[in-house]
C-alpha positions as CSV (number, residue, x, y, z in Angstrom):
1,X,61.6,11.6,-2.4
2,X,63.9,8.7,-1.0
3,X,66.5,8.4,1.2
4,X,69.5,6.7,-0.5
5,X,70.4,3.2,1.4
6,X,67.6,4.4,4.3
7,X,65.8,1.4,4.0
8,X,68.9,-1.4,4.0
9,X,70.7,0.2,7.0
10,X,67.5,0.1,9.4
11,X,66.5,-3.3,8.4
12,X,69.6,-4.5,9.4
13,X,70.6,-2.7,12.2
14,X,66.7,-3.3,13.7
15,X,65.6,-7.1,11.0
16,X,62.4,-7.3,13.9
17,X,60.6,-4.0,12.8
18,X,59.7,-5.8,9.7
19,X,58.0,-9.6,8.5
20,X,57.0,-11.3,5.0
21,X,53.1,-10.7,4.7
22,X,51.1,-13.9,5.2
23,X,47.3,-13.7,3.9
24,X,45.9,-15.3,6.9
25,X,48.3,-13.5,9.5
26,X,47.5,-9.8,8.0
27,X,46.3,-7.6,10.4
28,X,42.7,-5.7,9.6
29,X,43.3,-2.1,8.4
30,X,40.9,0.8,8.2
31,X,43.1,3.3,6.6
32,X,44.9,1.9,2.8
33,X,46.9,4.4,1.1
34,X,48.6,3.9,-2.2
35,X,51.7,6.4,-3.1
36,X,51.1,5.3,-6.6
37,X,54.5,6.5,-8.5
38,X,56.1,3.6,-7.7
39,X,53.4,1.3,-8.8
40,X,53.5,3.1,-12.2
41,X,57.0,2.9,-12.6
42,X,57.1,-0.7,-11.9
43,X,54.4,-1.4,-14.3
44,X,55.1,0.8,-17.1
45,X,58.4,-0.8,-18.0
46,X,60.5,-4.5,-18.3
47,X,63.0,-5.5,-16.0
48,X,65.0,-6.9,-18.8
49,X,66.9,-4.2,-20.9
50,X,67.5,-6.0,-23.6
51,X,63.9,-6.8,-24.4
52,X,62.7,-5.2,-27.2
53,X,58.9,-5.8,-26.8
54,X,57.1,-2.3,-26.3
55,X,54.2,-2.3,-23.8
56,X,51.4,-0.1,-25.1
57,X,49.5,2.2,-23.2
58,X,46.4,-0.5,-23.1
59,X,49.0,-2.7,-21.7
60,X,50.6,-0.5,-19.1
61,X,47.0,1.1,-17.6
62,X,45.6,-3.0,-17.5
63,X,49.1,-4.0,-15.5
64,X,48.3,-0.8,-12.9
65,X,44.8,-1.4,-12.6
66,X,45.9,-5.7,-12.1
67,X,48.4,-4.2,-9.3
68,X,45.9,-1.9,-7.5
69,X,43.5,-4.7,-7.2
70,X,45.5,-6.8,-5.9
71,X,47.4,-4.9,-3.4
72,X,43.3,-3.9,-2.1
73,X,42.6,-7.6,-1.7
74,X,45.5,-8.2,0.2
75,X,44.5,-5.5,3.1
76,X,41.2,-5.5,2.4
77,X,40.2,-1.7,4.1
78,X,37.3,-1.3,5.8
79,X,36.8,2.3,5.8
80,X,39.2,4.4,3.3
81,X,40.9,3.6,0.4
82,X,43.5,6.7,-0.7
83,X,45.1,7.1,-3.5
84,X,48.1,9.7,-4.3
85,X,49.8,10.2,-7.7
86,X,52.3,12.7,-7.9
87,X,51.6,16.1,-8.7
88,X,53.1,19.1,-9.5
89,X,56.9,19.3,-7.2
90,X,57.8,21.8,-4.8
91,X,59.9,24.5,-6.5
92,X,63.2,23.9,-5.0
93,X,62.3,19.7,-6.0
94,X,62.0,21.3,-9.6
95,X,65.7,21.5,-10.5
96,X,66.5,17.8,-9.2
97,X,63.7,16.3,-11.4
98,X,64.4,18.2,-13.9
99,X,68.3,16.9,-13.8
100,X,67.1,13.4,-13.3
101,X,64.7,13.6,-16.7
102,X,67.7,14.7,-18.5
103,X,69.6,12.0,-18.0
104,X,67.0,9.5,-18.0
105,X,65.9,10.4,-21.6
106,X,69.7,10.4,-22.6
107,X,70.5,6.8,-20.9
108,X,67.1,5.6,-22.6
109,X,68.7,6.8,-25.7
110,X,72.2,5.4,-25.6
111,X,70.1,2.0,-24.6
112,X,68.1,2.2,-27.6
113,X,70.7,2.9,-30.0
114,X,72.9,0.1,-28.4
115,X,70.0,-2.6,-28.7
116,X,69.2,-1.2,-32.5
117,X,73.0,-2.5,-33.2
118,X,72.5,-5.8,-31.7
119,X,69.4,-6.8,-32.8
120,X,69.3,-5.0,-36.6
121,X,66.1,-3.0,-36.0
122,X,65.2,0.6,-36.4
123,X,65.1,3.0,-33.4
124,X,61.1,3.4,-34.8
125,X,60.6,0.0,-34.0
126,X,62.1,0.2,-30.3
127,X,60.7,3.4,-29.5
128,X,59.5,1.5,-26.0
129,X,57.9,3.5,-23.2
130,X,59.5,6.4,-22.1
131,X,59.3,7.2,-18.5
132,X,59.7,10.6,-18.7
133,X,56.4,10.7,-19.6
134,X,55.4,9.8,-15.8
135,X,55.3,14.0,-15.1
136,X,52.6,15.9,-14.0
137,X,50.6,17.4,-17.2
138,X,51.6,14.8,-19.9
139,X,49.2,13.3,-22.4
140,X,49.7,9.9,-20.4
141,X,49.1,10.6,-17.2
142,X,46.6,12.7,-18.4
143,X,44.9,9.5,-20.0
144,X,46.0,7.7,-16.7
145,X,43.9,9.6,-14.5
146,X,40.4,9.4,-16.5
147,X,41.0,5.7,-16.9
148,X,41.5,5.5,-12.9
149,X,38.5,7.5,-12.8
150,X,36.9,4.3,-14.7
151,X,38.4,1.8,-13.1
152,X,37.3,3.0,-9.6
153,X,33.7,3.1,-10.6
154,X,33.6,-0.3,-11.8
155,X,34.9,-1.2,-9.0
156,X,32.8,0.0,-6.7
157,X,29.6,-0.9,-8.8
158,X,31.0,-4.2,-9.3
159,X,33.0,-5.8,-6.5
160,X,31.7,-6.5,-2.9
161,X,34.8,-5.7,-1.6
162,X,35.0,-1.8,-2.4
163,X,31.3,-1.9,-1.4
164,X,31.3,0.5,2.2
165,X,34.4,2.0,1.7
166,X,35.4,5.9,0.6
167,X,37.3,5.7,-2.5
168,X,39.5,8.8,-3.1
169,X,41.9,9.6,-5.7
170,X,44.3,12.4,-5.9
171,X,45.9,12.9,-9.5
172,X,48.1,14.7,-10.9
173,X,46.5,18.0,-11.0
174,X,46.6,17.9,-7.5
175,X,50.0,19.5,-6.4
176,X,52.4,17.9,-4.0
177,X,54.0,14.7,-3.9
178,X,51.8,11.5,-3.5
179,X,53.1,11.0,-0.1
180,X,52.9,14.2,1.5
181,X,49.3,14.3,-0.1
182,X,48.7,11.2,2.3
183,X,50.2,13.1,4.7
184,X,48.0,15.7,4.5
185,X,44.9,13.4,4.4
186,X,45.7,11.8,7.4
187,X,46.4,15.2,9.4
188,X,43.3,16.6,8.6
189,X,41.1,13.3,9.6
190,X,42.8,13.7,12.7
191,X,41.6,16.8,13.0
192,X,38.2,15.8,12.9
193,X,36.4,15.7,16.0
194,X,34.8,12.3,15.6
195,X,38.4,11.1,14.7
196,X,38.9,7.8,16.5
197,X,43.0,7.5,17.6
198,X,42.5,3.8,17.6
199,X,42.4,3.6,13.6
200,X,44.6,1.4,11.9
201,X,46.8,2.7,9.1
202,X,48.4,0.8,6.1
203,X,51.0,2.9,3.8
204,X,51.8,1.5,0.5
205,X,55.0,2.8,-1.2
206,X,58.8,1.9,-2.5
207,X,60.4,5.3,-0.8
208,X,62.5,4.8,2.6
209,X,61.4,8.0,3.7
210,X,58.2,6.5,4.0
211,X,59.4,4.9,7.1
212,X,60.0,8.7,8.9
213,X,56.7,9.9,7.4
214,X,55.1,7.3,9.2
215,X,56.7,7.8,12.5
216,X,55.7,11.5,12.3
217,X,52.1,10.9,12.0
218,X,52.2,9.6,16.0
219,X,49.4,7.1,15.0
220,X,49.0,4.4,17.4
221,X,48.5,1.8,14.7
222,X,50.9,3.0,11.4
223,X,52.0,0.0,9.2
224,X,54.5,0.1,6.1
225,X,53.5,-2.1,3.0
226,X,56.2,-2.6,0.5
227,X,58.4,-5.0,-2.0
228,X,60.9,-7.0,-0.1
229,X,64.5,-5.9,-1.3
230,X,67.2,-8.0,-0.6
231,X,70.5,-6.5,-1.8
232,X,69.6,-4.3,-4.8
233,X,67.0,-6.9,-5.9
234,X,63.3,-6.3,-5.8
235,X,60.9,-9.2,-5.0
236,X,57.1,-9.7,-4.9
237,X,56.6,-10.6,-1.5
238,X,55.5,-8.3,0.4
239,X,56.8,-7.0,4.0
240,X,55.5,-4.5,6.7
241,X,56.7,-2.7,9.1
């Protein structure tokens, strides 16, 4: 769950707690953790509106599975490799999803009818992806999870790079939010006896309150991996903080 405008006002008021990302100046991680609503989000739908190309579910898995791997070759960890989709929401959460999928599907449905008018077309033949569909317990995510489960052993059977490293991935039958999941993962390894308070932490995810989640862990070594955002508009380089 975000905090509205978090993100903008303590970039500004502190611009040296973050930098652009570059390949060779990354530092080595152990710890890469995915809060993977935002990644599905962004690859499930257009940034232009008025586009009236549908993605199809083939489409939208291949452009998650494309980001994953290359957010994983960008940190490249060497000992876990976490990720959290979001489950089932806290009661009191309940109500303001539940608000929020209301007015989505009616906004996705005044869009669709106002494109139908321009363009000519039947509603059938715009009937693009509908977010809404990004819930715990759906048919998509559903098919989401076991083609996750797929990807992640190719992966590993396949590519050098996820050779070594625990892969973990905690769907959507798993309740909680993806980030407080990660929270909970990284509570309990530190925990552990063997736990070594010099591991290095990489958080990726779009939420500001990522940034306070982070600072609450009172890991030595907690980094922040996310889109830059420069006045409402989302880019692809990447920052950390």
């Amino acid at each position: 769950m975000g905090v509205p405008k978090f993100y903008r006002w303590i970039s500004e008021r502190y611009p040296n707690i973050s930098r652009i990302t570059i390949d060779r100046h990354i530092p080595e991680f152990d710890n890469f953790y995915l809060d993977m609503n935002g990644i599905i989000h962004t690859c499930s739908h257009t940034d232009d509106e008025n586009n009236d190309t549908n993605a199809s579910e083939e489409d939208i898995f291949r452009n998650i599975f494309h980001y994953i791997d290359f957010l994983y070759r960008m940190i490249k960890p060497r000992k876990v490799f976490f990720m959290a989709i979001d489950g089932v929401a806290p009661r009191a959460k309940m109500n303001q999803q539940r608000a929020r999928r209301f007015r989505a599907g009616r906004d996705r449905m005044q869009k669709l009818n106002t494109l139908a008018e321009k363009s000519g077309a039947s509603l059938n033949e715009l009937n693009r992806f509908d977010t809404n569909a990004i819930t715990p317990g759906t048919e998509f995510m559903t098919n989401l999870n076991e083609q996750l489960k797929y990807f992640i052993n190719v992966k590993i059977t396949t590519d050098p790079l996820w050779e070594g490293v625990e892969i973990y991935l905690s769907g959507h039958l798993t309740p909680g939010e993806g980030e407080h999941k990660i929270m909970d993962f990284i509570r309990f390894t530190h925990s552990q006896p063997n736990y070594n308070v010099n591991t290095r932490h990489c958080l990726y995810g779009l939420d500001a309150d990522l940034i306070i989640l982070g600072l609450v862990t009172h890991e030595l070594h907690f980094a922040l991996l996310r889109e830059e955002v420069t006045h409402g508009v989302q880019k692809t380089t990447k920052m950390y903080v």
